[in-house]
N, C-alpha and C positions, 0 to 999 in steps of 0.2 A: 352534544353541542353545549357552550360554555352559558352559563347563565349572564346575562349583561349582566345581571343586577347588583351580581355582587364584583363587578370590574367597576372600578374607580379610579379614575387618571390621578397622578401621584401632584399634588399640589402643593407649590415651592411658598413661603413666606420670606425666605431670605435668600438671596443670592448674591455670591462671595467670592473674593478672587484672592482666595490665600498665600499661594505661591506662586510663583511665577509658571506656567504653563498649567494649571489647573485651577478649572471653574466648578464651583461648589451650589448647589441647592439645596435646601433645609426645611424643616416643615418638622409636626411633632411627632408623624408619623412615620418616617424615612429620610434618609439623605442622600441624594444624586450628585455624583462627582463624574467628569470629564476631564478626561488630559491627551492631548496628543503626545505621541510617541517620536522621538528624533528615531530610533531604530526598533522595529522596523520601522524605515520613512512612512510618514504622512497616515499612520494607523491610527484610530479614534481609540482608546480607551470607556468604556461608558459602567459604571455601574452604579445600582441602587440597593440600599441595606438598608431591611427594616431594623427597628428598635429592636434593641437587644443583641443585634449580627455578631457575629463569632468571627476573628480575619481569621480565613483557610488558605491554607497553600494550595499551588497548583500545579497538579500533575501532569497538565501540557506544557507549560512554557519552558524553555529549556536555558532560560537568561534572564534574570531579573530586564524591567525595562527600562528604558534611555527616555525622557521627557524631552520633548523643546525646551528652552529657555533663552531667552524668555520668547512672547506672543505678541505676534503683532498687531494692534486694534485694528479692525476696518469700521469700527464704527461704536458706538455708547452698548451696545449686546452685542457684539461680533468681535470674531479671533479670525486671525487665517494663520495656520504656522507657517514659519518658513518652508521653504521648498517644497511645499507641497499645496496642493488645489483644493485640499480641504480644507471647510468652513463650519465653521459649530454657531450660530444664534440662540439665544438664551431668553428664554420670555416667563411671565410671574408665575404660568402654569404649564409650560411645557418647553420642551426642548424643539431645535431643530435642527439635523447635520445635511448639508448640502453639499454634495462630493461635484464639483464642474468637471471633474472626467466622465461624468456622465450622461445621458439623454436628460434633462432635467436632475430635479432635486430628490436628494433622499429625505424626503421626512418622517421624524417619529417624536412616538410619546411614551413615556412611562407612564404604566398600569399596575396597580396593586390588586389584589386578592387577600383573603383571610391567609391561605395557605400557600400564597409561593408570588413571584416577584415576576413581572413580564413585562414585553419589550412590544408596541404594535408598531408597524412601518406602512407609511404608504405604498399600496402595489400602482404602479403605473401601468397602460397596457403596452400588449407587448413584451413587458417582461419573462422569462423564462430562470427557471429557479434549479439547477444542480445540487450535487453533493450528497450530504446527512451519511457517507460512510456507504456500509453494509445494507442495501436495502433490497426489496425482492419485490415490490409493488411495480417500479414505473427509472426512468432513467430522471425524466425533467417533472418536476412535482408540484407545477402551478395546479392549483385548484384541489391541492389533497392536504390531506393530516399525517401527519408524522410523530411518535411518541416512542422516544429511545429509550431504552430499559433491556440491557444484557439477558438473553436469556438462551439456553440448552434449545434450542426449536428445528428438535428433530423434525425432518421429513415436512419443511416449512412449505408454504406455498404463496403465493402471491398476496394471497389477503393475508399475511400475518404482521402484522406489525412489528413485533420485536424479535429481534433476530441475535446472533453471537453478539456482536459489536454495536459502538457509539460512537459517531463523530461529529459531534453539534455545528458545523460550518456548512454554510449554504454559500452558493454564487449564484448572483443573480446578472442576467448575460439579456441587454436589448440592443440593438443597432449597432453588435460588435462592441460596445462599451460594456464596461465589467466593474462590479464590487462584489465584497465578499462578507458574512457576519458569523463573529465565531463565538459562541455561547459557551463559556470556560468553566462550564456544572456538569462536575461526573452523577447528578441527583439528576433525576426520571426529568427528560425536557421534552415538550413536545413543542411542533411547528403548524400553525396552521398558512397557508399559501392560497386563502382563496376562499376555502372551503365554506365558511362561516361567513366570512364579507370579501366579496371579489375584490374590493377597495384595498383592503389590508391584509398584509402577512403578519401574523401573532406568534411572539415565541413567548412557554410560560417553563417557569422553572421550580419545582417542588423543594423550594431551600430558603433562607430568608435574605438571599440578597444573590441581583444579578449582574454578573461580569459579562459583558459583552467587548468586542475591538468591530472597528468596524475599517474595513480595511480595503481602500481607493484600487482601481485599476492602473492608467485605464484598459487596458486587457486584458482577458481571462489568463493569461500566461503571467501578469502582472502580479493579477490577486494572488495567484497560488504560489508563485516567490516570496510574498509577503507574509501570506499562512504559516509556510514552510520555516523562513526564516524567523516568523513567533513560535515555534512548537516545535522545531528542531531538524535534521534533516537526517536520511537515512544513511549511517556510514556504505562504503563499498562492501559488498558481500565478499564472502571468501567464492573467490572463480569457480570452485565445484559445488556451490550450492544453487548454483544457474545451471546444470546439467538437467536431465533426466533422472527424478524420483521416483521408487518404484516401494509401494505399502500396501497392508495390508492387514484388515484387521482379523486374524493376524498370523504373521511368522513367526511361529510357537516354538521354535527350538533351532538348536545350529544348525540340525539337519537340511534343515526347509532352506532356512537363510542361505546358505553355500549351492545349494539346488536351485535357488530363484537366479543366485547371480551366475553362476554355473551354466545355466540357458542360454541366459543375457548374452553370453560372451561368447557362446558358443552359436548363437545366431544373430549374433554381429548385428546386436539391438543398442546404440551406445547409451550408458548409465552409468550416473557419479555417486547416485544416493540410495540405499538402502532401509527403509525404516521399519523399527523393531513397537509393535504397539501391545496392550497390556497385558495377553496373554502368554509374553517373557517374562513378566514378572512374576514373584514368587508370592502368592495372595492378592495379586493387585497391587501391592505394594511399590509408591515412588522409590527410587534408587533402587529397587533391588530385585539385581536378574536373578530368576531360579535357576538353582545350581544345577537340577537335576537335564533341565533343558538346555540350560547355556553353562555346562560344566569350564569352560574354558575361552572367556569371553575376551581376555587380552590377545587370545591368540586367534580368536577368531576377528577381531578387529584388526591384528596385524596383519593376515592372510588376504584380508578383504581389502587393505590399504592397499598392500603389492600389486591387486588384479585391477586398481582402479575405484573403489568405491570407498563410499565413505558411511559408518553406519550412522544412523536417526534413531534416539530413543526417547522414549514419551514420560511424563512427569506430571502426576496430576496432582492438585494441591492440598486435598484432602490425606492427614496423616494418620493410621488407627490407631485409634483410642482405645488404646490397652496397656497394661502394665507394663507388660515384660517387649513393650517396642521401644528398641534405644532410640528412636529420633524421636516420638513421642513425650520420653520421659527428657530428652535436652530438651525437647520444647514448653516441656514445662516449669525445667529449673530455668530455665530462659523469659519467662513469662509470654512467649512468642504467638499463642493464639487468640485469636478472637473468644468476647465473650457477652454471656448476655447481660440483661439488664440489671440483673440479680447479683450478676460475679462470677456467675460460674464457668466453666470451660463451654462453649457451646458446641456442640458435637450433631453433627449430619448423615446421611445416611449416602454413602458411595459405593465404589467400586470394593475398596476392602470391609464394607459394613460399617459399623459408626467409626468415623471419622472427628477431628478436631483440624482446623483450619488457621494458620498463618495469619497474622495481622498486619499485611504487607504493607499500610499505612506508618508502620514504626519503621524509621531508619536500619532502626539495631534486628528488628525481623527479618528484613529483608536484606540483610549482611548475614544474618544467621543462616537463612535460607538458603542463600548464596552458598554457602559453607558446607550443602549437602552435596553439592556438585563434585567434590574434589575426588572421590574416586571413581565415579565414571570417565572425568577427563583423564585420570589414571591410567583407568584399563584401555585407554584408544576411544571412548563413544566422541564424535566428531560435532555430534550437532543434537538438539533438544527441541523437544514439540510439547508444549503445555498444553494440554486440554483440560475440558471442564473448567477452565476457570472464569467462567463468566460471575460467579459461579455458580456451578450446578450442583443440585442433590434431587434424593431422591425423591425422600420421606417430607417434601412440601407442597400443595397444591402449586405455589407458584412456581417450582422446580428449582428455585432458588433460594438466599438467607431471607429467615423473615425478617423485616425490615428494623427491628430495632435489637439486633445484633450490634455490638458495642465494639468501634475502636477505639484504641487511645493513642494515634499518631500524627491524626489530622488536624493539628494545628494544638492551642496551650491546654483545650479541655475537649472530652472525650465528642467520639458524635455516635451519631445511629447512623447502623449500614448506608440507610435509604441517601446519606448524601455524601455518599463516597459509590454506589455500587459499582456502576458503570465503568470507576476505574480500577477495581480489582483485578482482573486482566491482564489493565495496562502495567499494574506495580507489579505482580508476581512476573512477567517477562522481565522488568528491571531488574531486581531479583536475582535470574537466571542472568540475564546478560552479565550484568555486573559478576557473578559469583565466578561464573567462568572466565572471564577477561584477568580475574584476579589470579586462578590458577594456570593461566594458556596464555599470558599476555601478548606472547610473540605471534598467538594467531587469532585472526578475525574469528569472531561467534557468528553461530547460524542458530537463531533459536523461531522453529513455527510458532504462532499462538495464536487458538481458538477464538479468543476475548481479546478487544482493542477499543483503546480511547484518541481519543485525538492527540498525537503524539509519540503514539506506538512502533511507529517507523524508526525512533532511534536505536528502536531494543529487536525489532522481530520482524521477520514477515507473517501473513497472513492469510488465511483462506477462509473460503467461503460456508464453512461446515458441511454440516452433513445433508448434502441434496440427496434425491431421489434421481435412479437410473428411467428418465421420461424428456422427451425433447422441450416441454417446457421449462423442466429446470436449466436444461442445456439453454436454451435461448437469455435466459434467467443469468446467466454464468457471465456473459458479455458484457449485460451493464452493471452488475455489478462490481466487476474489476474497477472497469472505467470509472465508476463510481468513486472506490475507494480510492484510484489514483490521485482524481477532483479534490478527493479531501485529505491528501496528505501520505497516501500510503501506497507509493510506487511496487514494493514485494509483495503482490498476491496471484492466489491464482484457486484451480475449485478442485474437487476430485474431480481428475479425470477418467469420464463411465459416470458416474456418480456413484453415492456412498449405499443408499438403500436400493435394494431388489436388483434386477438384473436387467444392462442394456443390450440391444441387440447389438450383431456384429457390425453394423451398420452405423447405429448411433456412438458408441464405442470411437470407430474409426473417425466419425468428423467431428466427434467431442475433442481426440488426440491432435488432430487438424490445426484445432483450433487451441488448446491448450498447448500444446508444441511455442508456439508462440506468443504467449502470455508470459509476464515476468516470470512467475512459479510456476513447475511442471513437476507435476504430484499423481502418479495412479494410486488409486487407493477404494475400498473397498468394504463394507458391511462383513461379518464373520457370518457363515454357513450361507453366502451366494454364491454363483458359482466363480472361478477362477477367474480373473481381470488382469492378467499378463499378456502385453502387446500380443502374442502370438495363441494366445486361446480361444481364438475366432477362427481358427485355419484360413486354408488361402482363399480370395487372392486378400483377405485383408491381412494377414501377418505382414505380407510383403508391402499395403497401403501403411501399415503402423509405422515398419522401420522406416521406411518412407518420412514421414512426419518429423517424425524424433534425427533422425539424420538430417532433416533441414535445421532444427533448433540448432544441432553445434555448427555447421556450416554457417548460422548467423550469428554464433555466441560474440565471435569478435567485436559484430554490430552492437548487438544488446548489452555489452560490458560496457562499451563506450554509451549507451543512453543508459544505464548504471550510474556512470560517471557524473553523466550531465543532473541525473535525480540527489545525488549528493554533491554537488556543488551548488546546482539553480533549487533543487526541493522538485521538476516538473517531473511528471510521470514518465513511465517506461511507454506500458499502452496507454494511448492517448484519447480520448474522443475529439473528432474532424474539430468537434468547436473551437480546439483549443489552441489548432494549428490555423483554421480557418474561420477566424470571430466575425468578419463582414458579411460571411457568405452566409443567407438566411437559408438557404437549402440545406449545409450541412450541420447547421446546430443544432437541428432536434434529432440526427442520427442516432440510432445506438444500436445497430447491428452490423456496421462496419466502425473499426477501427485504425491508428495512426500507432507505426511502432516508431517510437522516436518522430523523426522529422520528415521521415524522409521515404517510410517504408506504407501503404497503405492496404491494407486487409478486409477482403469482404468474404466472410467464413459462410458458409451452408448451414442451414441451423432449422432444416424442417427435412423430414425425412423422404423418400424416391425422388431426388433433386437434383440434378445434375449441372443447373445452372440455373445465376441468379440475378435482377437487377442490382446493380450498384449504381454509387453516385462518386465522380471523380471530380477533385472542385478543380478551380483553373488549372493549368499548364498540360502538360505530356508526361503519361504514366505508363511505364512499360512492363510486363510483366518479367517473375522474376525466372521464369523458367521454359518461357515459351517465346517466340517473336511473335511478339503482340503489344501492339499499340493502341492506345486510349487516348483523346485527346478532351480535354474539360474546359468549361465545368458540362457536364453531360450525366444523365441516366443512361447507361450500356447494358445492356444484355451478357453476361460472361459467362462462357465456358467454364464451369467449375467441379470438375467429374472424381472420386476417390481420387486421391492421390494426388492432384493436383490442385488444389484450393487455388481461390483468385489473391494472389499476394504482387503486388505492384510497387515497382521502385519510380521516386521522381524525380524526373529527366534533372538533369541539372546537378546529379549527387553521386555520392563516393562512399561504396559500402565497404567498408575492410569485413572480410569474411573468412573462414578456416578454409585450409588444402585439404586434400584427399579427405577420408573416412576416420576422425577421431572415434572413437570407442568410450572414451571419457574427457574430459578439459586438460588432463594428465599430457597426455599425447594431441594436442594441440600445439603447434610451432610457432610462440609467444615473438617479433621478430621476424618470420618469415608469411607475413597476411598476403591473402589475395586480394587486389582491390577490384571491385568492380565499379566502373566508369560507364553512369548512363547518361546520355544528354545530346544535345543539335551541337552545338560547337565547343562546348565547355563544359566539365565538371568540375565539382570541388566537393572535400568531405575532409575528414576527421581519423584518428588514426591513435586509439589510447592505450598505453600497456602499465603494466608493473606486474609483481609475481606474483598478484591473483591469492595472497595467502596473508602478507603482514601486515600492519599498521603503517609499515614505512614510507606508504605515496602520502602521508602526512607530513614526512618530514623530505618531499622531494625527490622518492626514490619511486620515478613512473617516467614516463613518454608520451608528450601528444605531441600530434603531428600533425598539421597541416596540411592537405595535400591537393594539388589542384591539377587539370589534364587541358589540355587544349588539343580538342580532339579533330584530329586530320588523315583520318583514315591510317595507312601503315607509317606515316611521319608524327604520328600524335607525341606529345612530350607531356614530362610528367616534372613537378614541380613541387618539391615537398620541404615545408621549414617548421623546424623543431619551434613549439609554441611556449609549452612549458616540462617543468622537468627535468631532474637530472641522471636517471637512471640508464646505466649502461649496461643494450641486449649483445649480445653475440651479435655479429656486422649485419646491420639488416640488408635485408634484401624484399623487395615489392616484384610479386607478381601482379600482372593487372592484364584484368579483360574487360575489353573496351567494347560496348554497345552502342555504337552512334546510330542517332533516329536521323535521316536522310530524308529526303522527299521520294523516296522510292522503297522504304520498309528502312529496317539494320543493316548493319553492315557493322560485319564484329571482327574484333582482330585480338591478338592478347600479343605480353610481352614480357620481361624479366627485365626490372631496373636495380641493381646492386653497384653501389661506391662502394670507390676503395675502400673510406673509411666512412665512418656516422658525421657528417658535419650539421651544420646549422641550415644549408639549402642543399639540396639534387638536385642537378637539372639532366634528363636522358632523353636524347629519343628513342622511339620505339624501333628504328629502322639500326640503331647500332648495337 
């Protein structure tokens, strides 16, 4: 617990309105500055710097920011900006921001400390608090502590505090009203929500000056377009990195590699990705597959392209420190690694043995670094998985850099690790992305990464590290997704089975369930457990596996299109109920069902001999997606949920475009000819998004959405589709659709084939022609 004694509320002597949209506090011991934001709209700006503060750059935002100007007084200490409902009041010793999209006011005050700089806010009741990233304690975190700090935390458990990742943003969610607070310190921050004074949520930051935004609703869907639009948005993945991933640590030679996919295809399991982790390399060594194992890596990357897959190779940021290592010695005529305090190279203990480490904080590092990519994208490797770079070593108690390891890129004069750490992670993904967009420009990067900062999603997806095969990691797996969607990072997902010891065949099957439908779908696995290939459980779960995985491409259509929506709005793939349903007080403290998009909702099995389970369906008519089965809400239901069929529900009223027959990878997918599914009483409508799933080009216009609406009348239903934006042209489309009308007497299903002559601007068909 914190000492009061040495917290001391920050005490203004002067208060100043220097430029137009920014208000100034001054004192001899710190200065508080405030500005509203013209973009993103209506975001607070807040930071305080003690004496002496160093400006640092910032590794989330992804745009310098837009000010008001000017401010309009409401009063002798009051501002409102334009267009927006926030209000900042300014008094001799404290501040106070009142957001009126809210239940009441936000208030706060700045708090000093000898060592680090913090933010307290009134907790109102009622309130309920989100987000903070990567977390394995709790989904909603009123009444707990929170202390982000990257760390390797193998085989974590609930009580562990720091885990791979950092994303210092909280939502705070009462009576369906929303804000959001985003602490922009990659340095050790922690959150108290309660814990200490049920009154007050505390955030303190280990650095000499804190940047906070504080960022209006009013709805949860609000805040997190605001987040999004400060700290960047995730471009569109390349289409085959939304497949079925299949890893393992590890596929130690071509042999293996061609015999994992070789099955795959041979028991018609469909799979896009392949990953090669460090036992291909030759010592451990980044960039370099052992020749003896992988004598002919172009060609087996070619081989593997023609049958569908795409290979994954891993890259960890530790390079050995040795003489006769050519990337070693460019990094040193490069000046490219971190160093200590001393001067000297600082060198860790990894995978290849002592190691020297990249100072991803320098520009010219991380173009350097970049630069090591170029002949993997050479030989055909499709995609890159950074691990360890939270980052990890070995040879330290804290399993990380001691903290006054020296960069020299974080702004005019050098810093110590401890207030950068957090974003190491995040900058060696930029790194990679960047290095490879520079050699592959024509195609979209995929790069996994272990370590993320707020912001991370412009470079990488993510997962959840290394769990253990046990159903409370698996329970564990649900909110954390949700989690990290919350806070900005739509691509993740967990091993599926888990990474440590062995799950049963059981657990396995409704972990796959349920990862099948998460943005990321990754098996993957511990070296010397036993085998974790969908089909190593024999029957009947081989046949529940393909099962699963076969549902994932039959939705991929869906999920590309809520791809779409995460890079244009910033909203997540999977969703938690709050974010679709902010009024309804029963579905906001959910976190064991989930929302895919908008439209799709998920109540996964997640304890084991279970065959069925309560769920909660908020208003309307929820049909299931593979049964004739009707939910009507808001209601607690009892649902059938037996292998192989999990409770997955579409809502009435929507239009899923979906894959035809049995794709095998995203390859063989008919871009152009989608199924739609039409569920609803007398009307649906949905969405319908394409391009070729591989270039940059739906940036410059080259994609399809579609509009598409049904007016459902049994076998006279008509379908009604206009091009919304886009100018990319598929081969002549054509719509098939199966139409699910809820009737007062169960479904009543009919399907049909609408094809124009040509692509116009509207269809109009009936189903009867």
């Amino acid at each position: 617990m914190q000492d009061r004694r040495s917290i001391r509320p920050f005490l203004a002597k002067v208060c100043t309105r220097p430029e137009p949209g920014l208000l100034v506090q001054q004192s001899e011991e710190a200065e508080a500055r405030i500005r509203a934001c013209q973009r993103p709209a209506g975001v607070l700006h807040l930071r305080l710097a003690q004496p002496h503060s160093r400006e640092r750059p910032s590794a989330s935002l992804e745009r310098p920011l837009e000010s008001f100007d000017p401010w309009l007084e409401d009063g002798p200490d009051a501002w409102r900006a334009p267009g927006s409902d926030s209000h900042v009041c300014l008094q001799a010793d404290r501040f106070e921001v009142k957001l009126a999209d809210c239940v009441g006011a936000l208030k706060g005050s700045w708090a000093l400390r000898p060592d680090a700089c913090g933010l307290h806010l009134e907790r109102l009741p009622g309130q309920q608090v989100f987000g903070l990233g990567l977390r394995a304690d709790a989904f909603e975190h009123g009444g707990r502590r929170a202390t982000l700090w990257n760390v390797d935390a193998y085989e974590y458990t609930p009580e562990s505090d720091n885990l791979y990742q950092s994303c210092p943003f909280f939502l705070v969610v009462r009576d369906g009203s929303a804000f959001g607070v985003f602490v922009d310190s990659p340095a050790r921050t922690t959150f108290d929500f309660g814990a200490d004074d049920p009154e007050l949520v505390k955030v303190w930051t280990a650095a000499d000056r804190l940047e906070v935004y504080l960022l209006p609703g009013p709805h949860p869907a609000n805040v997190i377009e605001r987040f999004t639009e400060l700290t960047g948005r995730a471009p569109l993945p390349p289409l085959w990195s939304l497949g079925y991933h299949q890893s393992r640590y590890s596929y130690a030679s071509e042999q293996e590699v061609r015999a994992v996919t070789r099955e795959l295809r041979k028991r018609r399991m469909p799979c896009d990705a392949i990953h090669i982790d460090i036992d291909a390399l030759e010592g451990y060594r980044s960039f370099h597959l052992c020749p003896d194992r992988f004598p002919d890596p172009t060609g087996l990357c070619t081989t593997l392209r023609e049958d569908g897959f795409h290979t994954v190779v891993i890259v960890d940021p530790g390079i050995r420190a040795v003489a006769d290592e050519p990337i070693f010695e460019e990094g040193l005529a490069g000046d490219h690694f971190c160093r200590t305090e001393e001067g000297e190279i600082y060198e860790g203990e990894v995978w290849p043995g002592a190691c020297a480490f990249p100072d991803f904080s320098r520009a010219e590092t991380r173009r350097w670094f970049g630069s090591l990519y170029a002949r993997l994208v050479e030989t055909g490797i499709a995609g890159f998985w950074n691990d360890m770079n939270e980052p990890a070593v070995f040879d330290q108690p804290s399993r990380t850099f001691p903290e006054n390891v020296v960069h020299r890129g974080w702004g005019e004069t050098p810093c110590a690790h401890a207030e950068i750490h957090n974003a190491y992670g995040h900058l060696m993904a930029q790194a990679t992305y960047e290095g490879v967009a520079r050699y592959r420009p024509e195609r979209r990067v995929f790069v996994l990464s272990r370590a993320a900062f707020a912001g991370t999603q412009r470079y990488a997806a993510t997962w959840t590290g290394d769990s253990s095969s046990n159903w409370e990691h698996f329970r564990a797996t649900l909110l954390q997704v949700l989690s990290l969607g919350l806070s900005g990072q739509p691509f993740s997902g967990s091993d599926i089975g888990g990474f440590s010891k062995k799950p049963t065949a059981e657990l396995f099957a409704r972990w796959l369930e349920l990862g099948a439908l998460l943005p990321l779908c990754r098996t993957h696995t511990e070296k010397l457990t036993p085998r974790q290939e969908p089909w190593s459980f024999g029957e009947p779960f081989s046949s529940f596996n393909r099962r699963a995985i076969q549902r994932r491409y039959r939705l991929l259509p869906y999920l590309y299109l809520c791809f779409y929506d995460a890079h244009q709005r910033g909203l997540p793939v999977a969703r938690p109920l709050l974010l679709e349903f902010p009024d309804d007080a029963e579905a906001v403290p959910i976190d064991d069902q989930l929302m895919i998009g908008g439209d799709v909702l998920v109540a996964p099995v997640l304890d084991p001999d279970i065959e069925a389970r309560d769920a909660y369906f908020p208003a309307g008519t929820w049909v299931h997606l593979e049964r004739d089965e009707i939910v009507e809400g808001p209601s607690w239901q009892t649902i059938d949920a037996p292998l192989g069929e999990p409770a997955v529900f579409v809502r009435a009223g929507s239009i899923l475009p979906l894959a035809v027959g049995e794709p095998q990878h995203t390859g063989e997918i008919e871009w152009g000819r989608p199924q739609l599914l039409a569920v609803g009483h007398n009307s649906a409508t949905g969405r319908v998004y394409e391009d070729d799933g591989v270039s940059f080009a739906y940036r410059e216009g080259a994609y399809r959405l579609l509009d598409v609406e049904t007016s459902l009348d049994g076998p006279n239903s008509r379908l009604r589709a206009c091009k919304r934006g886009g100018d990319w042209r598929l081969p002549e489309l054509a719509l098939e659709v199966e139409i699910r009308q809820v009737t007062s007497s169960g479904l009543e299903c009919h399907s049909g084939r609408w094809q124009p002559t040509r692509e116009s601007t509207e269809i109009v068909r009936s189903h009867s022609e």
